[in-house]
Backbone bond lengths (Angstrom), bond angles and torsions (degrees), N, CA, C in turn:
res aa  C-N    CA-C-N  psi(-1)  N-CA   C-N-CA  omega(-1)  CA-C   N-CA-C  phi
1 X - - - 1.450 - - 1.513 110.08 -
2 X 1.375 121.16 172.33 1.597 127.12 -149.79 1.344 89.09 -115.56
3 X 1.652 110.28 112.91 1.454 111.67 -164.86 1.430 83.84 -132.50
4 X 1.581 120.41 148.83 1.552 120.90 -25.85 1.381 113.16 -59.95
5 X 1.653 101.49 138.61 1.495 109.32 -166.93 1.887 113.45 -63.96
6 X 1.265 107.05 145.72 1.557 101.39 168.41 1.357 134.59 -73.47
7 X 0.810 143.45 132.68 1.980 160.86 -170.40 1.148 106.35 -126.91
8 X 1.338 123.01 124.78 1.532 120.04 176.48 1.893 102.83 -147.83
9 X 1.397 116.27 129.52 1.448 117.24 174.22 1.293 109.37 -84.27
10 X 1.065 139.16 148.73 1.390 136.25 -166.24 2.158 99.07 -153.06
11 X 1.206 100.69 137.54 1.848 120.39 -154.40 1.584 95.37 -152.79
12 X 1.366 98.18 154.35 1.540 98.24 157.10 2.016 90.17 96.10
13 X 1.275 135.43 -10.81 0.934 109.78 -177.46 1.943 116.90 -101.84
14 X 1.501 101.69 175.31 0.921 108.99 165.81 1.523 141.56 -51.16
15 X 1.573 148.99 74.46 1.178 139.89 -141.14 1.801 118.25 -46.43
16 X 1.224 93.62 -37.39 1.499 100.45 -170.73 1.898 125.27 -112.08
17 X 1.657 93.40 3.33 1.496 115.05 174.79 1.689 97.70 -78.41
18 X 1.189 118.52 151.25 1.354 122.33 165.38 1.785 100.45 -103.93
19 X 1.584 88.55 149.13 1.873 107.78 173.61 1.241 109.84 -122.77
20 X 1.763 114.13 157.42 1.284 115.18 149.04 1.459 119.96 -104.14
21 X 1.078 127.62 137.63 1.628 133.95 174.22 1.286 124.03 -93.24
22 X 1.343 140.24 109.88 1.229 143.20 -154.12 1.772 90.95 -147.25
23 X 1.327 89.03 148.36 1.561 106.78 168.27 1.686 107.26 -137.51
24 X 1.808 105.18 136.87 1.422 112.97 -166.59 1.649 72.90 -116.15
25 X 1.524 113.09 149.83 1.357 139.12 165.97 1.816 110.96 -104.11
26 X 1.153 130.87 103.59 1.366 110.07 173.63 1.759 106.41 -131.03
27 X 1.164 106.41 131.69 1.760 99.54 -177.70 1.509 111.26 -48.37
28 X 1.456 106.69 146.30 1.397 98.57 171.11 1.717 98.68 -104.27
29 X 1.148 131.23 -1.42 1.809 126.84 -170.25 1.680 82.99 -114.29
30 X 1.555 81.71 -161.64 1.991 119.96 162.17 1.571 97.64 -125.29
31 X 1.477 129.62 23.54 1.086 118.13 -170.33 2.308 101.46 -107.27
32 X 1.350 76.65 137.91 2.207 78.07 158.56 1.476 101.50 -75.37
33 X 1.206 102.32 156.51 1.116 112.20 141.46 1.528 136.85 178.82
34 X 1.559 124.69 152.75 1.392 147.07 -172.60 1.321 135.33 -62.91
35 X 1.310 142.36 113.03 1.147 120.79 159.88 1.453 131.50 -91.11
36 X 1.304 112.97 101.28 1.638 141.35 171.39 1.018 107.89 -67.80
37 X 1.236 132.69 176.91 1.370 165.53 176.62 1.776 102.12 -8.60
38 X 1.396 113.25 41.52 1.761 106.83 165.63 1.849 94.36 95.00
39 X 1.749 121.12 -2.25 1.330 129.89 -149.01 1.354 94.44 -126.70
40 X 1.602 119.45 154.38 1.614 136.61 169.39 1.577 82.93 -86.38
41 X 1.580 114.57 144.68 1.163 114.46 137.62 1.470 137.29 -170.39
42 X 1.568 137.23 139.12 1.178 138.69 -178.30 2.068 102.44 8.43
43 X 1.127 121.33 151.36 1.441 107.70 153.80 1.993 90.37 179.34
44 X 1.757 106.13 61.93 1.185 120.54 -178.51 1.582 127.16 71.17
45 X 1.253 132.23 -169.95 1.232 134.86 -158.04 1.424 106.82 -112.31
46 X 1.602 112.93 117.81 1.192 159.36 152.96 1.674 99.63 12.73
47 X 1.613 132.62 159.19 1.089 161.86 -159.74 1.450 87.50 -99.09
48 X 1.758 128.48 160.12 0.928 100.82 144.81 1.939 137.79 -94.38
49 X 0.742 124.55 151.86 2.201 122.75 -158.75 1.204 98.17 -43.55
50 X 1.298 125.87 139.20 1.422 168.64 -159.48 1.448 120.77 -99.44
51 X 0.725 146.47 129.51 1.726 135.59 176.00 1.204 105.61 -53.24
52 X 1.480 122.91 139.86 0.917 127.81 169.60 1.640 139.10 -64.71
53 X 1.262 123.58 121.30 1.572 116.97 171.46 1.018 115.06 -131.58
54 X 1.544 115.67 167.30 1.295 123.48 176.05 1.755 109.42 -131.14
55 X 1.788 88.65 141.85 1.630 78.48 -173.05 1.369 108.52 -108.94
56 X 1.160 143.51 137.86 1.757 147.37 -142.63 1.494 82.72 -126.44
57 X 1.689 94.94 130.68 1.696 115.89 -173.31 1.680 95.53 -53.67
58 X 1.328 114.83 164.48 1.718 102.23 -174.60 1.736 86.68 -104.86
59 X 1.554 133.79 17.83 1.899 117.04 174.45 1.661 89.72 -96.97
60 X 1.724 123.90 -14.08 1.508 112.10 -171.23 1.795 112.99 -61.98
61 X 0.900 95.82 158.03 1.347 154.99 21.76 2.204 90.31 -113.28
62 X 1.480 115.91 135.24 1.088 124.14 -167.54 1.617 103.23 -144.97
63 X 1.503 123.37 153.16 1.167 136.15 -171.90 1.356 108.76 -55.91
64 X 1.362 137.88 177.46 1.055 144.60 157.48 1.987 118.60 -65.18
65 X 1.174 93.24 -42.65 1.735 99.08 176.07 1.721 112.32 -63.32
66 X 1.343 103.09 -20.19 1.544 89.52 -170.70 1.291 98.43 -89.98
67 X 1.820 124.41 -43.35 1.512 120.00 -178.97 1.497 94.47 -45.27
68 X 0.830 107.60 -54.03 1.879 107.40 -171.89 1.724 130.79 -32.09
69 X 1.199 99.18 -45.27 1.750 130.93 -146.31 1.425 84.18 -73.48
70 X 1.275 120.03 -63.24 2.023 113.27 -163.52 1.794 81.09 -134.93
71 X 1.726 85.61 -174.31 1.356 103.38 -179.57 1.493 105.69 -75.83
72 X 1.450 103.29 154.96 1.469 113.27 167.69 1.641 111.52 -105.31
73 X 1.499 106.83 123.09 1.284 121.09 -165.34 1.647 106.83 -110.13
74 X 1.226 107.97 124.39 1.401 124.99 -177.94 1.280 111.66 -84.08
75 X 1.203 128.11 19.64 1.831 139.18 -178.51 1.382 130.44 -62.54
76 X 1.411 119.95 -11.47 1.541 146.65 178.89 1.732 101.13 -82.86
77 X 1.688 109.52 -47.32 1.661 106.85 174.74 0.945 146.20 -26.66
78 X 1.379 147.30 103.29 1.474 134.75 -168.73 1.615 94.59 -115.98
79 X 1.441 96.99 157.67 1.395 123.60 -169.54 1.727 121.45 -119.73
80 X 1.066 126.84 129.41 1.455 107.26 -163.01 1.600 90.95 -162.36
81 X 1.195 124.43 135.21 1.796 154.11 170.09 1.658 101.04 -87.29
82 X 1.404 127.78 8.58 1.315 126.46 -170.69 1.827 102.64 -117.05
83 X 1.495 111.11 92.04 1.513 158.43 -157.41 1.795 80.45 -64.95
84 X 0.977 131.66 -47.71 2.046 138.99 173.98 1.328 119.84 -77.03
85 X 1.883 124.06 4.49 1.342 128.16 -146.02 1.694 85.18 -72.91
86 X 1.600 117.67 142.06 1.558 115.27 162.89 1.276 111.83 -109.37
87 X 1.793 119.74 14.68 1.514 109.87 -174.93 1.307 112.23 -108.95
88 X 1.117 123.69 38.51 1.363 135.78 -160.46 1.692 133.24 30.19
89 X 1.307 104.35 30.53 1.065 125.40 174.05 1.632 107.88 -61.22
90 X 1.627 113.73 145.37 1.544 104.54 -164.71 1.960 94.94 -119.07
């Protein structure tokens, strides 16, 4: 799982429209890197890029009032450098 986990507040929507919530991951460097001491950091040069996926919150597709109500927590996510993964890991 994708530690530290994601939390995101989300506003601005429609109460009674339904959404889907998806999160795309794309490097922004060529750099690896570690989490140390509570910290992101450098820990050498980058994998090479991965096919792209996206992983769709598993409450979507859901109204606007509920994204609303509390945070939406990305804690179900798994993360994987394995280019053959079949478990939909992103």
């Amino acid at each position: 799982r994708m530690f530290p986990s994601f939390k995101v507040r989300v506003d601005g929507l429609v109460e009674t429209a339904k959404y889907i919530l998806l999160m795309d991951i794309v490097a922004v460097d060529n750099c690896r890197y570690k989490f140390h001491n509570s910290r992101w950091m450098v820990a050498g040069k980058a994998d090479p890029e991965m096919p792209k996926r996206m992983y769709i919150h598993p409450d979507s597709p859901a109204k606007g009032e509920q994204w609303m109500s509390k945070p939406v927590a990305f804690h179900k996510l798994k993360l994987t450098n394995n280019i053959s993964d079949k478990h939909g890991f992103v």
